[in-house]
C-alpha positions in Angstrom: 27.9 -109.5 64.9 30.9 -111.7 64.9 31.7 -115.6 65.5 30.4 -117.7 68.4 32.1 -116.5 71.5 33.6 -119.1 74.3 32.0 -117.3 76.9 29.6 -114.8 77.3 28.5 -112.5 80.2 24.5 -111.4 79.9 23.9 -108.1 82.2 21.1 -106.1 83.2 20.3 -104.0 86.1 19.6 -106.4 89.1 20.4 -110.0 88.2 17.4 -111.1 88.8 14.9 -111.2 85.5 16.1 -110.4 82.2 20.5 -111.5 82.7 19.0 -114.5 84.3 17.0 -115.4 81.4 19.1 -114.7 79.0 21.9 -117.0 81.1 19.3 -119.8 81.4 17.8 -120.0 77.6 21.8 -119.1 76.7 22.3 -122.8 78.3 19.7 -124.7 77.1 20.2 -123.3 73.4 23.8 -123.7 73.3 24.4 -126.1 76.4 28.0 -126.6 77.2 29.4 -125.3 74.0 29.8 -121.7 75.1 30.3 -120.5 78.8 27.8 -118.6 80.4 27.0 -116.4 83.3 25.1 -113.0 84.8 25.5 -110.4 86.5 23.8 -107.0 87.6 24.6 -103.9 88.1 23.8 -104.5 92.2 22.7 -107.2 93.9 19.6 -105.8 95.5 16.6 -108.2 94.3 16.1 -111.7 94.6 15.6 -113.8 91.5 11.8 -113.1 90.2 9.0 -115.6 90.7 7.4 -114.4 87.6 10.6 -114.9 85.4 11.0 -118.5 86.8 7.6 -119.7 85.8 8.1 -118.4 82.5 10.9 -120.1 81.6 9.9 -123.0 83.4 7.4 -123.3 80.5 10.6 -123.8 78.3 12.1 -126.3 80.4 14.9 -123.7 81.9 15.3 -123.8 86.0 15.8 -120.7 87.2 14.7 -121.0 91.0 18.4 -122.1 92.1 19.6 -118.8 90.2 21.1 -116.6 92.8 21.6 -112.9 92.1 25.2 -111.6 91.7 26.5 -108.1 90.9 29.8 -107.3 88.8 31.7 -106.7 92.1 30.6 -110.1 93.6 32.0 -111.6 90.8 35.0 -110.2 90.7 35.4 -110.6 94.4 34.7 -114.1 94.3 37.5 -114.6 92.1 35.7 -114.7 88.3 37.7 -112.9 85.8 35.2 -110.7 84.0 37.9 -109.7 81.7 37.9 -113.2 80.7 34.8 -113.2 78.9 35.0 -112.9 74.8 31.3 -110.7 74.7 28.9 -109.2 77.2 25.6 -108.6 76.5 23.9 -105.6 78.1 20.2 -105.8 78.2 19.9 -102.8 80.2 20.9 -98.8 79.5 22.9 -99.2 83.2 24.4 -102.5 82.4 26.1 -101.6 78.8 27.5 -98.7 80.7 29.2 -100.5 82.9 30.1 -103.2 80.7 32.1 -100.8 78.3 33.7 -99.9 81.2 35.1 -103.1 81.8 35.8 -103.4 77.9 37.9 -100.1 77.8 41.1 -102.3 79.8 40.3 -105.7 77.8 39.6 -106.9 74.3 35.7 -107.7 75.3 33.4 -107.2 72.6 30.0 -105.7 74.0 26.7 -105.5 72.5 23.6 -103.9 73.7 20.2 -106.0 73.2 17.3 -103.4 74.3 15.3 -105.9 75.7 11.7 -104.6 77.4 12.0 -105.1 81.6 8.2 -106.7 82.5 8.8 -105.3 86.2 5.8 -103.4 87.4 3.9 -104.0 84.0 0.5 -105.6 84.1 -2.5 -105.9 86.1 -2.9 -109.1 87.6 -1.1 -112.9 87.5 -2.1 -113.5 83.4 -1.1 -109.8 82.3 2.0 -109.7 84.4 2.6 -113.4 83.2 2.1 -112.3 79.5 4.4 -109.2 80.2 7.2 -111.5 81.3 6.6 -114.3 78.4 7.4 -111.2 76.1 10.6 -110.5 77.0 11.7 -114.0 77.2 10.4 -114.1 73.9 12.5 -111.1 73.1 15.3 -112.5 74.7 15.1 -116.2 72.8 14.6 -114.3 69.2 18.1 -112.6 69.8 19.6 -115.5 70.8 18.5 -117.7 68.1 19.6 -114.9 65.6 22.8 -114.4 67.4 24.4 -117.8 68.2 21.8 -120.6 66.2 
């Protein structure tokens, strides 16, 4: 999988669960050793309540998070051709991160990570649907850049 990247881009479909997480544990496993953002596909969704309480458990704030697509980025002035990897957690998300990789020397790696949205019946199953990708997400990170 490669050395430690100086910055890394985590993306997912809507910016607002699993690239968020992933940004957020990202900071407070490496802190300011590696650069770190997130982006979505669109920008259509807010960040999730349920993914904020489940990290909060961790001691990651993600309530300030604020949802971002690839083309705000850009048009806010952040070259995404800048960053050494991008993570896709999402089957729309490595597509169009290997898009962006085919014009610059950006590794990409796909992490199938499971998307808790809609799963669960109730606070405590939904709550327990979320911890598990968080999970998901912290395992991959701790065997990817620990």
């Amino acid at each position: 999988m490669g050395d430690k990247p100086q910055s890394v881009l985590f993306c997912c479909d809507h910016n607002a669960v699993r690239s968020p997480m992933a940004e957020g544990l990202m900071k407070k496993l490496c802190g300011m050793d590696i650069y770190v953002q997130s982006a979505g596909v669109r920008n259509d969704l807010e960040i999730d309540g349920f993914a904020i309480a489940v990290c909060e458990e961790l001691g990651v704030e993600l309530a300030r998070h604020r949802a971002r697509s690839f083309d705000e980025m850009q048009e806010w002035g952040d070259d995404l051709e800048g960053f050494d990897l991008i993570v896709a957690l999402s089957p729309a998300s490595q597509r169009r991160a290997l898009e962006l990789a085919r014009h610059a020397h950006i590794d990409v790696e796909y992490w199938p990570i499971m998307d808790p949205t809609g799963l669960g019946e109730g606070r405590e199953a939904k709550l327990a649907s979320y911890r598990q990708t968080r999970d998901q997400i912290m395992s991959k990170l701790t065997a990817r850049f620990a």
